[in-house]
C-alpha positions as CSV (number, residue, x, y, z in Angstrom):
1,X,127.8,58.3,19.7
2,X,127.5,61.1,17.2
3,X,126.6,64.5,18.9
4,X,126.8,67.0,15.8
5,X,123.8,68.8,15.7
6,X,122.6,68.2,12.3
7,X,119.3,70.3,12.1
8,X,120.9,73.4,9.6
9,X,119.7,74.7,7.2
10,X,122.0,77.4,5.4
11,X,120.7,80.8,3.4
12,X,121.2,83.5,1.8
13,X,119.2,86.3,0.8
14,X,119.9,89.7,-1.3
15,X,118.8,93.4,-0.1
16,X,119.4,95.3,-2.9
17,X,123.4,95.0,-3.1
18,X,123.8,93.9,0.5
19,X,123.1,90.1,1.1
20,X,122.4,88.8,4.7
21,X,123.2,85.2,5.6
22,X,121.0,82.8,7.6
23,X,120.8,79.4,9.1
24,X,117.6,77.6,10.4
25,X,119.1,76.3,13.9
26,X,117.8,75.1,16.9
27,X,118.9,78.3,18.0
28,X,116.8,80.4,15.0
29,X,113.7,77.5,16.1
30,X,114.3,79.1,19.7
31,X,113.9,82.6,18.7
32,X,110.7,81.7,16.4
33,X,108.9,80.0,19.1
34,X,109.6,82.7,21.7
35,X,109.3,85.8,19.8
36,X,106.3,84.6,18.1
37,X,104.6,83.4,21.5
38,X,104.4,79.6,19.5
39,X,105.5,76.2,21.6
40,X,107.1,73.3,19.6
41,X,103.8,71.2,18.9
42,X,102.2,73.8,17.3
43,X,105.4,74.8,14.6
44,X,103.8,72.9,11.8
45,X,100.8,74.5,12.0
46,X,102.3,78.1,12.5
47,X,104.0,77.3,9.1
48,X,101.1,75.6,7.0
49,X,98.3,78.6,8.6
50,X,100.2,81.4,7.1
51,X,103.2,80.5,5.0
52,X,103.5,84.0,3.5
53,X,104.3,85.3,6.7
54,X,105.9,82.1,8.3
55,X,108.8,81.3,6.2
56,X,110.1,84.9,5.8
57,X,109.7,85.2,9.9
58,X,111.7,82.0,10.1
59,X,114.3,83.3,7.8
60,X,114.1,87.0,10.2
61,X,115.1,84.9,13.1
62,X,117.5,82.4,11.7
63,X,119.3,86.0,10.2
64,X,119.2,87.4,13.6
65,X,120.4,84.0,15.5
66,X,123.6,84.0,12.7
67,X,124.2,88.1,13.3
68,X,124.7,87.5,17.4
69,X,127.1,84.9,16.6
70,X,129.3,86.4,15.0
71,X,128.6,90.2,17.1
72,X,126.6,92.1,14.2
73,X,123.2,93.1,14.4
74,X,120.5,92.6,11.7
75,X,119.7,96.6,11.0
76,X,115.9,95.4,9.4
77,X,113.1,95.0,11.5
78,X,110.7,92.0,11.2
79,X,107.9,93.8,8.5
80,X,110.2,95.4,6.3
81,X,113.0,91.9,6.5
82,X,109.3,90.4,5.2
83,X,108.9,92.5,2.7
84,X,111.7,92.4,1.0
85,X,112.1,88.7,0.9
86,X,108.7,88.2,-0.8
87,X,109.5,91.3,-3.2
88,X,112.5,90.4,-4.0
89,X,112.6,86.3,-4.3
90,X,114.0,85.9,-0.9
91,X,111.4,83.0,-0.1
92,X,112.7,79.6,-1.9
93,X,115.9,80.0,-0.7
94,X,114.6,80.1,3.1
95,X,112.0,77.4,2.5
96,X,114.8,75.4,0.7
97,X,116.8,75.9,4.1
98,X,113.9,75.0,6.5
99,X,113.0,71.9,4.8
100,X,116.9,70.8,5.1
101,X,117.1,71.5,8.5
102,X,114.1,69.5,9.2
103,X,115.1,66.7,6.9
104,X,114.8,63.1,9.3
105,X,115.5,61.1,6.5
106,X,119.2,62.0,5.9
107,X,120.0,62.5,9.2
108,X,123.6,60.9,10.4
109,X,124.7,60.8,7.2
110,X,127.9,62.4,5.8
């Protein structure tokens, strides 16, 4: 029985000279849903409604999930973490990441 969790989606995105990592995890999917008062069923509509706001808010939380694991703290709050990413090219790179952590299809393999 394989139990790696393979839902992860890696990122990075550039402030300026400082760049902030970021993985999509089922920890980042936690912080999403509860922070942004959404329940699992309704993710794929949160993201197709508003994507513009979605997918930068998704990379905000998969930024903050990856600072309190390794015991930093994201100093950007949510609207100016959104601004920048779609001012500055931020976006494909977190909607490259979301789409690999939800990728079914090559799940389980190597």
């Amino acid at each position: 029985m394989n139990t790696t969790n393979t839902f992860r989606g890696e990122f990075e995105v550039a402030f300026g000279k400082k760049k902030v990592k970021g993985a999509f995890t089922m920890n980042a999917l936690r912080l999403v849903m509860k922070n942004e008062g959404i329940k699992l069923e309704e993710f794929d509509a949160y993201v197709a409604d508003d994507p513009l706001t979605a997918i930068p808010t998704i990379g905000y939380y998969s930024c903050i999930s990856e600072a309190i694991k390794t015991g930093k703290e994201l100093k950007m709050n949510k609207e100016q973490f959104i601004a920048e990413v779609l001012d500055n090219g931020g976006l494909d790179a977190i909607s490259e990441a979301v789409a690999a952590a939800l990728d079914t299809e090559s799940e389980g393999k190597a």
